[in-house]
C-alpha positions, 0 to 999 in steps of 0.5 A: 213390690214396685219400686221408683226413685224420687231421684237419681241417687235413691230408689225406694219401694213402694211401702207407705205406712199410715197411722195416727199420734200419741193416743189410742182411744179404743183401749183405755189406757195412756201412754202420756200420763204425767203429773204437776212439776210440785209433785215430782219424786223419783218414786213417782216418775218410775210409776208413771213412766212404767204405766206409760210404757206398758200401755205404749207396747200395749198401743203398738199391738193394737196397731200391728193388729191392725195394720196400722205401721206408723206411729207417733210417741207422746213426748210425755212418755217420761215426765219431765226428763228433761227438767232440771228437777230430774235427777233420776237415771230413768235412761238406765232403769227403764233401759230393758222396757226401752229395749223391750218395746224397740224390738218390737217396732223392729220386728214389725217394720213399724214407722216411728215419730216425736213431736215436741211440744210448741215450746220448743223453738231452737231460733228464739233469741231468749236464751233460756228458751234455747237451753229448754228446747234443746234439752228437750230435744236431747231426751227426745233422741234419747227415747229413740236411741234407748229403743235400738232405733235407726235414723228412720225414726224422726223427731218433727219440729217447726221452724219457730218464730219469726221475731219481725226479721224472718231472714234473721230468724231462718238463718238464727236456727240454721246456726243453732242447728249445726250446733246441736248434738249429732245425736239431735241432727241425725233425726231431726226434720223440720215441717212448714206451719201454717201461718210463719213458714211455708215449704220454701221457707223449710226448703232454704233451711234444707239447703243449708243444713241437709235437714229433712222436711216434712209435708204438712198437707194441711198447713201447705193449703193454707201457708204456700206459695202457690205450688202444685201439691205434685211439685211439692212432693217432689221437692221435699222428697228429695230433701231426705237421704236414704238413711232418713228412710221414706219420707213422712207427711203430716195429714188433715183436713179443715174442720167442717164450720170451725175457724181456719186451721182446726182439724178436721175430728174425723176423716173426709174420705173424699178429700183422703181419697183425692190426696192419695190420687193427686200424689200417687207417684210419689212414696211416703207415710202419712201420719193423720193428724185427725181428732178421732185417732186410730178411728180414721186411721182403720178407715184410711188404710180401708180407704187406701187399701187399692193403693199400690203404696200400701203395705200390709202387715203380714 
């Protein structure tokens, strides 16, 4: 395959992977399943999280099947991990299902990704908030870590909230983010939002701390400073090391007849097929935020099956 360098120092190889988070509507089962905080009990939770890495394996099948590489994992994987109310070691009981499930994802050369839910803002100045976020992000780590994965598999947050002092509330995460874990760090990447924090905001944030930023496409159309979607792609590009792997990129579209900002339920093939002409110079995998799941996920990899980018599970 043919190679380019987003900058000097990295060359990288064209092996764009696309897939689509968390859900797979075609099998029926969930690898999110959780219960209510007052129902809590060990037994429960080892149910739950077994039933939820069974039918994870069963997802990333489907997946290899089909040539869908990249892959987003429910934060819901293990309920409640990182609530004080969890007193159980499920690191330990559930270690060979981990293990099971990373060699997987190895032997496939499948791209993996988390993303906490919104409650998690390292830059609140609520204390509690902080404490909660960063436990949260400190099971995160440990989902990945447990699967034998190396720092290509990502953990995407948003920069957080603003607070009515956005310099104040940038330079806040750059402070609690040095004092994160290195567990944490090492797979760690911000992406732009689309209404607080644009790519310059992320870009800021990269120089200060090394972090790599995720291209959200879609918050990009509707938060940006006005940059060419080419020029862009080759900043961010050259905000991730070569450790991070190729860098990821979140896709969507507007919802046809819907407020701004909601996603589109299935793919625009068209505006798919400009995206993929207007950055065809560039090296990344697209994860597709889109309603439908795997649905547009098969028709992406249709719709990008000319693309040089692509690669094709053997």
């Amino acid at each position: 395959m043919p190679c380019l360098s987003f900058h000097s120092l990295i060359p990288m190889c064209y092996i764009m992977k696309i897939g689509y988070p968390c859900v797979n509507r075609s099998i029926g089962c969930s690898g999110s399943r959780t219960f209510r905080l007052k129902n809590y009990s060990p037994e429960r939770m080892i149910e739950t999280t077994g039933n939820n890495l069974d039918c994870l394996l069963e997802m990333l099948k489907y997946n290899q099947q089909h040539n869908i590489l990249f892959f987003r994992i429910s934060s819901d994987l293990v309920p409640f991990a990182s609530h004080p109310v969890c007193k159980f070691d499920w690191l330990g009981h559930f270690q060979r299902d981990f293990q099971e499930v990373g060699t997987f994802i190895r032997v496939h050369d499948m791209r993996i990704s988390m993303h906490p839910d919104q409650f998690v803002v390292i830059n609140s100045p609520d204390k509690g908030v902080v404490e909660r976020s960063v436990a949260e992000l400190r099971y995160h780590a440990q989902v990945l870590d447990l699967m034998q994965l190396d720092d290509s598999a990502k953990i995407q947050i948003h920069v957080g909230g603003v607070y009515r002092d956005k310099q104040g509330s940038i330079a806040r995460f750059i402070d609690r983010y040095e004092r994160l874990d290195s567990s944490i760090r090492k797979r760690l990447v911000i992406e732009n939002d689309d209404i607080s924090y644009t790519l310059n905001d992320c870009l800021i944030i990269h120089e200060a701390t090394g972090i790599p930023v995720l291209f959200d496409s879609f918050h990009h159309l509707l938060n940006n400073s006005g940059e060419p979607l080419g020029e862009v792609i080759d900043l961010i590009s050259s905000s991730w090391r070569k450790d991070d792997g190729i860098p990821m990129c979140d896709y969507s579209s507007q919802q046809e007849g819907e407020r701004k900002g909601r996603h589109a339920e299935t793919i625009d093939a068209y505006d798919f097929k400009e995206f993929l002409k207007a950055s065809l110079k560039f090296d990344f995998d697209i994860m597709l935020e889109i309603k439908d799941k795997e649905k547009s996920a098969l028709q992406a990899i249709r719709i990008a099956s000319q693309d040089s980018r692509l690669i094709l599970s053997p």
